[in-house]
LUMGU-679579 format. One record per residue (C-alpha): x, y, z; residue in one letter; residue number from 0. Coordinates in Angstrom, 2 decimals. Layout:
N
<atom east="X" north="Y" up="Z" pati="a" marpa="NUM"/>
...
//
This chain:
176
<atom east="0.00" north="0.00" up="0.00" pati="x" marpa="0"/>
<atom east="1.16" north="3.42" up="-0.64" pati="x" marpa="1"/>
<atom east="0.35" north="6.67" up="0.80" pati="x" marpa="2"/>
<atom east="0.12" north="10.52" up="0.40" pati="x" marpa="3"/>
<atom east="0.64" north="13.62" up="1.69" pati="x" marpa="4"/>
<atom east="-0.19" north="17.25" up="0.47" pati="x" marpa="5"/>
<atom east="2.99" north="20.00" up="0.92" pati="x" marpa="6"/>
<atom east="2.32" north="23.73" up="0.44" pati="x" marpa="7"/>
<atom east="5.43" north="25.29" up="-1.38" pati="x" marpa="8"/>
<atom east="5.61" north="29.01" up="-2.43" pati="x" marpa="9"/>
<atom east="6.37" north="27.33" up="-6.29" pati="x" marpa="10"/>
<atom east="2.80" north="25.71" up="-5.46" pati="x" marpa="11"/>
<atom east="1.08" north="22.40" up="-4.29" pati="x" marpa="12"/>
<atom east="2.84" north="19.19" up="-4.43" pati="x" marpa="13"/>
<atom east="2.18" north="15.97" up="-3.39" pati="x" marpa="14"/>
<atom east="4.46" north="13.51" up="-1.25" pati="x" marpa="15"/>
<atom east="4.23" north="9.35" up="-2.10" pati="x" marpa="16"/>
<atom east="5.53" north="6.42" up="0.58" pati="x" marpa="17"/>
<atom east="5.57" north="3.15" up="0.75" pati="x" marpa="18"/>
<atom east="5.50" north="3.39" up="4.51" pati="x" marpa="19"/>
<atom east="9.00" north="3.93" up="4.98" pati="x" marpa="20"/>
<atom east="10.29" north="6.04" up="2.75" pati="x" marpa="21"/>
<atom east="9.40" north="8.74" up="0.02" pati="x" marpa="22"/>
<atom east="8.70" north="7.05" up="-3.09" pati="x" marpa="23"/>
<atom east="7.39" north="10.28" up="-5.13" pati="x" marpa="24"/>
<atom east="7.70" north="14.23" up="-4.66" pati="x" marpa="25"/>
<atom east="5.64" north="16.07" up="-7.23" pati="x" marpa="26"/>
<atom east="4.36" north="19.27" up="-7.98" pati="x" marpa="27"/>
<atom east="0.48" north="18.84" up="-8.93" pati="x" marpa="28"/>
<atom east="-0.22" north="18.96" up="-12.41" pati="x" marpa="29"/>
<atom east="3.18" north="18.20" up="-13.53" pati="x" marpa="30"/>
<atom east="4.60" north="16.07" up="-16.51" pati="x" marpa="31"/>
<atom east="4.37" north="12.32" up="-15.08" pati="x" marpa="32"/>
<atom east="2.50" north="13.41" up="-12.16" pati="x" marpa="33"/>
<atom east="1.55" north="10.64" up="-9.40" pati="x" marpa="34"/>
<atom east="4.10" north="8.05" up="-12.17" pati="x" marpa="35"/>
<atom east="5.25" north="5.96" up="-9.37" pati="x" marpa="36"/>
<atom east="1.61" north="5.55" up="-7.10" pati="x" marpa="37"/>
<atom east="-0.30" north="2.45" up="-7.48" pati="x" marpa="38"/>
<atom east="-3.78" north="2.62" up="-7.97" pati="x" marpa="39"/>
<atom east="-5.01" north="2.10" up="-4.33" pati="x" marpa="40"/>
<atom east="-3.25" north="4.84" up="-2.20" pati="x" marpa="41"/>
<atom east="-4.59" north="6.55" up="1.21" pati="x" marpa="42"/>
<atom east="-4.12" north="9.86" up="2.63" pati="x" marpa="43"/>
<atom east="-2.01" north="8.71" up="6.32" pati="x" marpa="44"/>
<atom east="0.61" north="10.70" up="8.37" pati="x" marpa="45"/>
<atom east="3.44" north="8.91" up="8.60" pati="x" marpa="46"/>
<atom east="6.60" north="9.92" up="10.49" pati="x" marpa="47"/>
<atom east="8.66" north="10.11" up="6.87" pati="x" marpa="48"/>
<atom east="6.44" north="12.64" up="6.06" pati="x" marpa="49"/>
<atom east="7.09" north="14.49" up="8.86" pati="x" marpa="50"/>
<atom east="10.39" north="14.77" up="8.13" pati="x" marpa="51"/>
<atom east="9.89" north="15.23" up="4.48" pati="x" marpa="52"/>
<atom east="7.87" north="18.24" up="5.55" pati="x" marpa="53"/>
<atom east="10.50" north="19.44" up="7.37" pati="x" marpa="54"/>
<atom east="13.03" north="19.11" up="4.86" pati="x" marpa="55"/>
<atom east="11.33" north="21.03" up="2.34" pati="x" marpa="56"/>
<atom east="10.69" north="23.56" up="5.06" pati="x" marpa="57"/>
<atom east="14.39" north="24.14" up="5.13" pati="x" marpa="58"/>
<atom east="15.04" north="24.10" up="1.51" pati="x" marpa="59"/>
<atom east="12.42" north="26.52" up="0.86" pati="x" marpa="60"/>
<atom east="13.75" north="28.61" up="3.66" pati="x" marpa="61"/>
<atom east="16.89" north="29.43" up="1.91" pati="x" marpa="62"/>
<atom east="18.67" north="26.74" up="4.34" pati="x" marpa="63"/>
<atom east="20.46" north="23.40" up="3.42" pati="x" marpa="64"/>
<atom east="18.56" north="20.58" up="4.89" pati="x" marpa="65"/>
<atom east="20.65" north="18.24" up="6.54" pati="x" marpa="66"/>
<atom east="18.64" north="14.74" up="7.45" pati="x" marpa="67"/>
<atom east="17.62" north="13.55" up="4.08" pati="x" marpa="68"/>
<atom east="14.44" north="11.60" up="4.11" pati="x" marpa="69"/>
<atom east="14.87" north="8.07" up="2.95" pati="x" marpa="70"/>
<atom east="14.07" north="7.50" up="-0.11" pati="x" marpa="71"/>
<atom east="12.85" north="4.40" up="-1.89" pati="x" marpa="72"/>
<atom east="12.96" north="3.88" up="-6.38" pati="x" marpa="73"/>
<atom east="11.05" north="1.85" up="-7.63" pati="x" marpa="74"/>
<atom east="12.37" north="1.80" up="-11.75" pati="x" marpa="75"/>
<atom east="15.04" north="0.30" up="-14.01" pati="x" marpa="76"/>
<atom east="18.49" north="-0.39" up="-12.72" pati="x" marpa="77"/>
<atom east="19.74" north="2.41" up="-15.48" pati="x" marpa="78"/>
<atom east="16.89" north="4.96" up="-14.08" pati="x" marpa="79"/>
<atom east="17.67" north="4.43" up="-10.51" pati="x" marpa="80"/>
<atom east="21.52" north="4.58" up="-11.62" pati="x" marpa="81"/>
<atom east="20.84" north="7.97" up="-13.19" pati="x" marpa="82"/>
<atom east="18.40" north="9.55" up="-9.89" pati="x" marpa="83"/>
<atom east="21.12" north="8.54" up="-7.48" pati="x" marpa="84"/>
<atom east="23.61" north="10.67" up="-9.68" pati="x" marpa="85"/>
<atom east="22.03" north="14.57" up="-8.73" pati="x" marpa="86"/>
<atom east="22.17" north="13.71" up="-5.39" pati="x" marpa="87"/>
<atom east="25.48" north="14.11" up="-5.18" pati="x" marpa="88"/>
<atom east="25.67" north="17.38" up="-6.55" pati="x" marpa="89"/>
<atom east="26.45" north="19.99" up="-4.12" pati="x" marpa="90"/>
<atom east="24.16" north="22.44" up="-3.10" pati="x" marpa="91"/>
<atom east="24.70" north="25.64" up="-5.46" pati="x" marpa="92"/>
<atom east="26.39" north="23.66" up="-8.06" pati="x" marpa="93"/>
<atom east="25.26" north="22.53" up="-11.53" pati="x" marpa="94"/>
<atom east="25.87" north="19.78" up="-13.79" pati="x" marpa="95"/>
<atom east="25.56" north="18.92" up="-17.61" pati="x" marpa="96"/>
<atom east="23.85" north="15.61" up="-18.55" pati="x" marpa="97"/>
<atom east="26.62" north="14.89" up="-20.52" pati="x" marpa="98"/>
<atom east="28.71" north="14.98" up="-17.39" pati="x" marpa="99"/>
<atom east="26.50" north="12.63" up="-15.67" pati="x" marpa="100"/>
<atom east="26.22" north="10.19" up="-19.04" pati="x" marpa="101"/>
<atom east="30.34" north="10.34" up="-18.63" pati="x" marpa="102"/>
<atom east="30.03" north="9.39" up="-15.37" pati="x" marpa="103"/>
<atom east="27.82" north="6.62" up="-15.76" pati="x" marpa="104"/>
<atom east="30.59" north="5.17" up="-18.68" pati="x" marpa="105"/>
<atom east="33.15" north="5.50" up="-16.13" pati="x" marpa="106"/>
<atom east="31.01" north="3.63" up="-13.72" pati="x" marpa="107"/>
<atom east="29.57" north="0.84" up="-16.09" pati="x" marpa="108"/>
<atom east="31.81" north="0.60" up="-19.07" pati="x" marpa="109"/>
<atom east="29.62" north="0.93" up="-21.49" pati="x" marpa="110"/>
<atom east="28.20" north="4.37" up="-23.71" pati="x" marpa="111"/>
<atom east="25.51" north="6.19" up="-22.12" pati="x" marpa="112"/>
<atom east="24.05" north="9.13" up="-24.02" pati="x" marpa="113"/>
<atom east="23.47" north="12.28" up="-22.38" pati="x" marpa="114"/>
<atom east="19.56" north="11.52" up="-24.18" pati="x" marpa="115"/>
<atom east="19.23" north="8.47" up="-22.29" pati="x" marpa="116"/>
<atom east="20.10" north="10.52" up="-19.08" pati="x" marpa="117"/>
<atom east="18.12" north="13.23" up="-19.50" pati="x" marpa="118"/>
<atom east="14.96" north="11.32" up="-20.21" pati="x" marpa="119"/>
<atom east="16.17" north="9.58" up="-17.01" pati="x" marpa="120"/>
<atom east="16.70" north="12.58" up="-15.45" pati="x" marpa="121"/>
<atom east="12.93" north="13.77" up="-16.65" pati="x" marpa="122"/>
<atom east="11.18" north="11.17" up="-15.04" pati="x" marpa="123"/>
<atom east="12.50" north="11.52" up="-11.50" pati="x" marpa="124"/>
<atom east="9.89" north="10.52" up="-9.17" pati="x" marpa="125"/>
<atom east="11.46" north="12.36" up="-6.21" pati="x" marpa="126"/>
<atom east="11.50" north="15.99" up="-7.19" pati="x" marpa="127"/>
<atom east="13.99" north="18.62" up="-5.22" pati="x" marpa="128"/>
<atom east="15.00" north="15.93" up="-2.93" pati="x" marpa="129"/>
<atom east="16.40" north="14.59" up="-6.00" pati="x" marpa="130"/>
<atom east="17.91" north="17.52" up="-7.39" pati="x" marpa="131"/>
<atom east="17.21" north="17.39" up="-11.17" pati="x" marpa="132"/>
<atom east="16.59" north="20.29" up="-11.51" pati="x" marpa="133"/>
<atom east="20.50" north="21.05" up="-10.74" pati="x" marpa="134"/>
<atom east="21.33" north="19.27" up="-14.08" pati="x" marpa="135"/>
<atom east="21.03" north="21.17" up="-17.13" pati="x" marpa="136"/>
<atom east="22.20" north="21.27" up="-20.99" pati="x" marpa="137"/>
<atom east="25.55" north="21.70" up="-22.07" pati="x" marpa="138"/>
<atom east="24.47" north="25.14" up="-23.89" pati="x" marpa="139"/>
<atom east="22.24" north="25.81" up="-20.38" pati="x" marpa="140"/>
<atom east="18.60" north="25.51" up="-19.03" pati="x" marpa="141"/>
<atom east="16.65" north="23.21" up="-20.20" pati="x" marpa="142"/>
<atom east="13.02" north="20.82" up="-19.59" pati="x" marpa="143"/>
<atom east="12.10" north="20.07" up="-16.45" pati="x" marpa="144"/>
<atom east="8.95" north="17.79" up="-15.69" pati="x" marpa="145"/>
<atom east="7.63" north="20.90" up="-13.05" pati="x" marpa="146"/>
<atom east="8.19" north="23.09" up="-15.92" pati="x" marpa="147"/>
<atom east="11.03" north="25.91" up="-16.60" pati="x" marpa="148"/>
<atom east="9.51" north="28.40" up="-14.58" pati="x" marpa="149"/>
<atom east="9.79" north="25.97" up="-11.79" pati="x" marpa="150"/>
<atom east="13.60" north="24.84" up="-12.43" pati="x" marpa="151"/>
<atom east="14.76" north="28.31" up="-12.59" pati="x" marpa="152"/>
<atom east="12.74" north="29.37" up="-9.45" pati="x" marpa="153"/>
<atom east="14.46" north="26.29" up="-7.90" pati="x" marpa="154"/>
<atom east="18.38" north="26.89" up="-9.04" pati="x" marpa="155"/>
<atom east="18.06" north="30.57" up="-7.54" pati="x" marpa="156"/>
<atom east="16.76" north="29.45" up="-4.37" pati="x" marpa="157"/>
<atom east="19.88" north="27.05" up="-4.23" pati="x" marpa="158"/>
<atom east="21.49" north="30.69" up="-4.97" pati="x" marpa="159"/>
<atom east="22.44" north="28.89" up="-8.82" pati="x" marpa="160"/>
<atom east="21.97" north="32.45" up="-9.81" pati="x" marpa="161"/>
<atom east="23.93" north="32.14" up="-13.39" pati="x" marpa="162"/>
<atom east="21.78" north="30.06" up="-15.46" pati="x" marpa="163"/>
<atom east="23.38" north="28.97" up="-18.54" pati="x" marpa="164"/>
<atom east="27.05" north="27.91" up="-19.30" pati="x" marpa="165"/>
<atom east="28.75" north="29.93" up="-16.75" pati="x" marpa="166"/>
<atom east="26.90" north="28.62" up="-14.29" pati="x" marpa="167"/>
<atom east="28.18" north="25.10" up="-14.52" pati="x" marpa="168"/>
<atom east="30.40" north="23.85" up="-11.50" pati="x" marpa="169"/>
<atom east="33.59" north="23.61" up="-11.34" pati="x" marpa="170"/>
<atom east="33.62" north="20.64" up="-8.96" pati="x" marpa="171"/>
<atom east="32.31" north="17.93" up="-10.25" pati="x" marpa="172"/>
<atom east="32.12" north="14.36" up="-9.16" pati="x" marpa="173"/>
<atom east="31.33" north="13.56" up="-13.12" pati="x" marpa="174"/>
<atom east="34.66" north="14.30" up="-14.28" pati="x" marpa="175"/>
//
């Protein structure tokens, strides 16, 4: 059985999936692959994971770096969960390219990744801003994000990512 949660951001309403234990889904309502990870049957419940979800995003959103990280729980391909694990490792502030993470995941597995195949990866993370996609962008800069642009910018400035674009790539990166 899974369960939800509503959360009231200032970027709007999102909802918050578990499988008891840990967060299985973070999503902004209404966005691309909303709800992609809930089975049919789900029930409203508080659990203590979404406590401290809640209070995680109540740090991120107050300009603060959370510092207990809610479990979290995938439930996808090996490549998928390969690729979601990747932007958590990204500091707070920093950037990376897909391409960065695709050469990562060659370094890692040997074989070719695209930095396609990551970004549609990247695109259908369950676990939104706890899984920082939205800290991964293009090679020539911003671009698609399942909450939509609006939402990905909003979210790299209040991780003070302030230069979008290029420049505003790290220059510490695990993917190297």
């Amino acid at each position: 059985m899974q369960y939800t949660c509503s959360y009231s951001s200032p970027l709007g309403e999102m909802l918050i999936a578990s499988d008891g234990s840990a967060v299985t889904g973070l999503w902004f309502i209404g966005q691309k692959y909303f709800g992609s990870t809930l089975e049919a049957e789900y029930a409203e419940k508080a659990l203590p994971v979404f406590g401290q979800t809640v209070r995680w995003l109540d740090d991120y959103f107050q300009g603060n770096v959370p510092m207990e990280m809610p479990p979290v729980s995938f439930n996808s391909s090996s490549f998928r969960i390969r690729v979601w694990k990747l932007p958590m490792e990204i500091p707070y502030g920093h950037t990376v390219t897909y391409g960065e993470i695709a050469r990562t995941l060659e370094t890692q597995t040997g074989r070719c990744v695209s930095a396609q195949a990551v970004g549609g990866a990247v695109g259908h993370n369950p676990v939104s801003i706890i899984v920082p996609c939205h800290r991964v962008i293009g090679s020539n800069g911003l671009t698609g994000y399942a909450g939509g642009l609006d939402k990905k910018l909003a979210l790299l400035r209040r991780s003070e990512e302030r230069r979008v674009g290029k420049e505003c790539r790290s220059r510490w990166s695990p993917y190297h």
